[in-house]
C-alpha atoms as an extended CHARMM CRD file, in Angstrom:
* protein
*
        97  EXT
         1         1  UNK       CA            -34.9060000000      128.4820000000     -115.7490000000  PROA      1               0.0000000000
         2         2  UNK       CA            -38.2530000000      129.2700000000     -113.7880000000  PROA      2               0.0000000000
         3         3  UNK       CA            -40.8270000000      126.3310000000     -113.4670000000  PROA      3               0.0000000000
         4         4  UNK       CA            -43.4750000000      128.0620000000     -115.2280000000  PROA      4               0.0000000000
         5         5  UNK       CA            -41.1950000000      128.1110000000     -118.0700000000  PROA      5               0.0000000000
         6         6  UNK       CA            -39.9270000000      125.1130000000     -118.1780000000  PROA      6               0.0000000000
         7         7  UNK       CA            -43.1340000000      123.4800000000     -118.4020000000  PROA      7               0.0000000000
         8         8  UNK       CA            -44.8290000000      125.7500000000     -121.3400000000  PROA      8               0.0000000000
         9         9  UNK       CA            -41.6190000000      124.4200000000     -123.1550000000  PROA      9               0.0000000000
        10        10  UNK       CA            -42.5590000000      121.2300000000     -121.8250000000  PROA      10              0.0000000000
        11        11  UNK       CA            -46.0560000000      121.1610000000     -123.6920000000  PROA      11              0.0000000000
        12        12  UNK       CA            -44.9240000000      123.0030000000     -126.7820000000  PROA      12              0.0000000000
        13        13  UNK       CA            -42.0690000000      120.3470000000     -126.9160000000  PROA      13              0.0000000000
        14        14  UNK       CA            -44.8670000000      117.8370000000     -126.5460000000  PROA      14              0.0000000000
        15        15  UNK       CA            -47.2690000000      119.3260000000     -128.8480000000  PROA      15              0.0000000000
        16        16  UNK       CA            -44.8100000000      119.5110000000     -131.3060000000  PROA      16              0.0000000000
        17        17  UNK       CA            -43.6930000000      115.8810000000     -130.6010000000  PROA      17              0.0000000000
        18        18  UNK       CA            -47.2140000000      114.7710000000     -131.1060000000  PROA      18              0.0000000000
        19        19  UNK       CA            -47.5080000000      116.8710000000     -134.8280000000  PROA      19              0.0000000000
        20        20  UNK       CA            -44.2250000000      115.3000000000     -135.7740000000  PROA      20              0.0000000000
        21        21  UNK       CA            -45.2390000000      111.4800000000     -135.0460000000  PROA      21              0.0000000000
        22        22  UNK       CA            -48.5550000000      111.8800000000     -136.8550000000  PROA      22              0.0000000000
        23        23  UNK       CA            -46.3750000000      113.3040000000     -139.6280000000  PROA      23              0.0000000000
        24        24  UNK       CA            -44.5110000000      110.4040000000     -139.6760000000  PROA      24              0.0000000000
        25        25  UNK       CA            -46.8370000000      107.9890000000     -139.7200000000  PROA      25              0.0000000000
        26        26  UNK       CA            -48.9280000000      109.5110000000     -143.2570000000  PROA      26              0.0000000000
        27        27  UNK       CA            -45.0370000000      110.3470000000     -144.3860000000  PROA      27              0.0000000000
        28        28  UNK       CA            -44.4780000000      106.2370000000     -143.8370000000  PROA      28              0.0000000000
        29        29  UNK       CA            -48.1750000000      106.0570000000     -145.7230000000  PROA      29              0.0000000000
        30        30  UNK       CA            -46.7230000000      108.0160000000     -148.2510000000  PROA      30              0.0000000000
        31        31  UNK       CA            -43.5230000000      106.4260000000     -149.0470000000  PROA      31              0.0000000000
        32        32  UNK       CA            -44.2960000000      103.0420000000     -149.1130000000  PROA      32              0.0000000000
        33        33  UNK       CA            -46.9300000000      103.8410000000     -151.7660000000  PROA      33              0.0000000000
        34        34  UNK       CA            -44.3590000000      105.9920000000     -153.8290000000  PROA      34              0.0000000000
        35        35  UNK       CA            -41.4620000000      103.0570000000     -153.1180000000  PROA      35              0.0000000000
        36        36  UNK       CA            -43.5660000000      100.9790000000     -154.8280000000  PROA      36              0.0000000000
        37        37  UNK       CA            -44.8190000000      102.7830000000     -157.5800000000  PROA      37              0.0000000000
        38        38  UNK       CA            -41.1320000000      103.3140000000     -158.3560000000  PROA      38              0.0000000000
        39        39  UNK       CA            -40.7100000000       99.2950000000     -158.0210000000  PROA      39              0.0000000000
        40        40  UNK       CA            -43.8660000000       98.9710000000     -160.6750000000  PROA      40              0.0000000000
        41        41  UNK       CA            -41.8640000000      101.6770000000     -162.7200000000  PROA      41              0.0000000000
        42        42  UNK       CA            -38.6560000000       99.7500000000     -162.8300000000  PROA      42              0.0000000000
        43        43  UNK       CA            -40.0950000000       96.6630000000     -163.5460000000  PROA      43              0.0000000000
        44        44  UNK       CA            -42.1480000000       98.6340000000     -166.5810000000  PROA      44              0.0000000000
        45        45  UNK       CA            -38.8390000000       99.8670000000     -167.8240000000  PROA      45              0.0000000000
        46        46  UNK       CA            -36.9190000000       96.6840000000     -167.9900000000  PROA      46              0.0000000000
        47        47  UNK       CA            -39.6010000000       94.7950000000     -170.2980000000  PROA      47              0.0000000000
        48        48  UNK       CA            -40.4130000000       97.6830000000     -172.3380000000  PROA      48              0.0000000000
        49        49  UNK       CA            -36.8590000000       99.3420000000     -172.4590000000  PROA      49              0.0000000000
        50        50  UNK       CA            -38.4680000000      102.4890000000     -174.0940000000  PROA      50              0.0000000000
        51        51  UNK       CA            -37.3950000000      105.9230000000     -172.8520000000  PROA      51              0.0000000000
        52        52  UNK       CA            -40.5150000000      106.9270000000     -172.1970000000  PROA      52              0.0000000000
        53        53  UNK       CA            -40.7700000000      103.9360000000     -169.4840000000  PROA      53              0.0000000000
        54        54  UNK       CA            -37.3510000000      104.6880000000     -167.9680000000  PROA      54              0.0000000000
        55        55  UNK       CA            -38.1370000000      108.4300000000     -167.8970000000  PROA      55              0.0000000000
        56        56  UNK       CA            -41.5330000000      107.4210000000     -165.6440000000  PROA      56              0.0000000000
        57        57  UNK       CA            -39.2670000000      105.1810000000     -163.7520000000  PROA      57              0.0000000000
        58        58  UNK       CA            -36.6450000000      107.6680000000     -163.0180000000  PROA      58              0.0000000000
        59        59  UNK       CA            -39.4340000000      110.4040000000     -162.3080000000  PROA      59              0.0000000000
        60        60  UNK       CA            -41.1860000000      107.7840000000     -159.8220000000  PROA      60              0.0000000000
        61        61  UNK       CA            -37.9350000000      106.9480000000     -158.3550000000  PROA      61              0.0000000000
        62        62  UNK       CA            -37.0350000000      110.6510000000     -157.7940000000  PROA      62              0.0000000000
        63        63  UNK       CA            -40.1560000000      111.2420000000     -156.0760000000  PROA      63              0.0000000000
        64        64  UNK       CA            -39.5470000000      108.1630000000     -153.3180000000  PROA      64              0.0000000000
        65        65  UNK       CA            -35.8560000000      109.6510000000     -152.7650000000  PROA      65              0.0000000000
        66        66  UNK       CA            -37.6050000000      112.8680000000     -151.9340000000  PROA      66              0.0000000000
        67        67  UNK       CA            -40.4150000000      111.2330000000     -149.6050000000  PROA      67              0.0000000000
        68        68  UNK       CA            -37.3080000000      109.0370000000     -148.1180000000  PROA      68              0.0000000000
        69        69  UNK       CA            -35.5190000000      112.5830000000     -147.4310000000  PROA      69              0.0000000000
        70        70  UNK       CA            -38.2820000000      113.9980000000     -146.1430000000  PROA      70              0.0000000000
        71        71  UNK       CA            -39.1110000000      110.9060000000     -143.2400000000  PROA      71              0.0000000000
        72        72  UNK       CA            -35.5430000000      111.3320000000     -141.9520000000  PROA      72              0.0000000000
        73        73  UNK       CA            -36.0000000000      114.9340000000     -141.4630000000  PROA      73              0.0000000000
        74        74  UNK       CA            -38.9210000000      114.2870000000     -139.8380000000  PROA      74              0.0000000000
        75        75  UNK       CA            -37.7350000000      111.3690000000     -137.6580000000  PROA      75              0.0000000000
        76        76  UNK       CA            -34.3220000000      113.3780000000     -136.9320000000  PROA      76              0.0000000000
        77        77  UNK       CA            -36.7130000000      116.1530000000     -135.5950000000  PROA      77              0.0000000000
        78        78  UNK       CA            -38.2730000000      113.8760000000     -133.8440000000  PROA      78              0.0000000000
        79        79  UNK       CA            -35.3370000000      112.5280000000     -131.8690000000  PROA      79              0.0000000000
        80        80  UNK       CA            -33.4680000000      116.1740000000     -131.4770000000  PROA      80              0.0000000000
        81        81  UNK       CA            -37.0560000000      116.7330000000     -129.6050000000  PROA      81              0.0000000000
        82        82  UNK       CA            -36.9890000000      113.7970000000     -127.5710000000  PROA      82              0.0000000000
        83        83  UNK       CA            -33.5700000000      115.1120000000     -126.4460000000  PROA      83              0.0000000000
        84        84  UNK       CA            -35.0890000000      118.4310000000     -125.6530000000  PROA      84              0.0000000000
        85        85  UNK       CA            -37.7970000000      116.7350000000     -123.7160000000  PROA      85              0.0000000000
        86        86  UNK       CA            -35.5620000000      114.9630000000     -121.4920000000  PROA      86              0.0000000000
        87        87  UNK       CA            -33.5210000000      118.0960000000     -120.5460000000  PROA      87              0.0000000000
        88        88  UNK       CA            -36.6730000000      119.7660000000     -119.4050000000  PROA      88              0.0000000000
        89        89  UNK       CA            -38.0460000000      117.0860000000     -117.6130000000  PROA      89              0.0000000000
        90        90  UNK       CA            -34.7350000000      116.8200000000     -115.4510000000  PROA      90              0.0000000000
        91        91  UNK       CA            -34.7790000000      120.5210000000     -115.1190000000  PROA      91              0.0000000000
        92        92  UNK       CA            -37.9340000000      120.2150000000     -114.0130000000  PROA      92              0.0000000000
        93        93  UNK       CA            -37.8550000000      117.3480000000     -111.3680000000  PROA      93              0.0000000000
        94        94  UNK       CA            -34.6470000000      119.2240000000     -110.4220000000  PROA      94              0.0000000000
        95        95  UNK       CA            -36.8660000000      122.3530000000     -109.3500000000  PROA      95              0.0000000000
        96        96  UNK       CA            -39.0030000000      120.3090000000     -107.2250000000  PROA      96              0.0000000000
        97        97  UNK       CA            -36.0260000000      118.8120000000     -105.0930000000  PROA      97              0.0000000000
């Protein structure tokens, strides 16, 4: 692969890199305040057992499954770039030998 190729990959890849870990770091914001929202929720439902508690509970929880989905996609993005990264840098240093 030509060098001037390799490194425009190389600073998309890193631009991209730097998008995804600021990402993460709201999507961590986010699901700790939806994990414990859900934990408030469940704690509701078990005192009042009404349906309309364990429905909130369930909806609460649902939403912190998603958020918890959503952070490993993220994070396994994250890593498959990483990966990416390292390829190009060694095809890179390997053009200037």
């Amino acid at each position: 692969m030509a060098r001037v190729l390799v490194e425009r990959r190389l600073r998309d890849v890193g631009t991209r890199l730097k998008r995804l870990r600021e990402e993460l770091e709201v999507t961590d914001e986010q699901l700790h305040q939806l994990a414990d929202e859900a934990d408030d929720a469940r704690l509701r439902a078990l005192v009042s057992e009404t349906p309309s508690a364990e429905r909130e509970h369930a909806e609460a929880a649902g939403h912190a499954d998603a958020m918890r989905r959503h952070r490993k996609s993220v994070a396994d993005e994250i890593v498959r770039l990483e990966v990416t990264q390292d390829e190009l840098l060694d095809r890179f240093q390997a053009g200037r030998s």
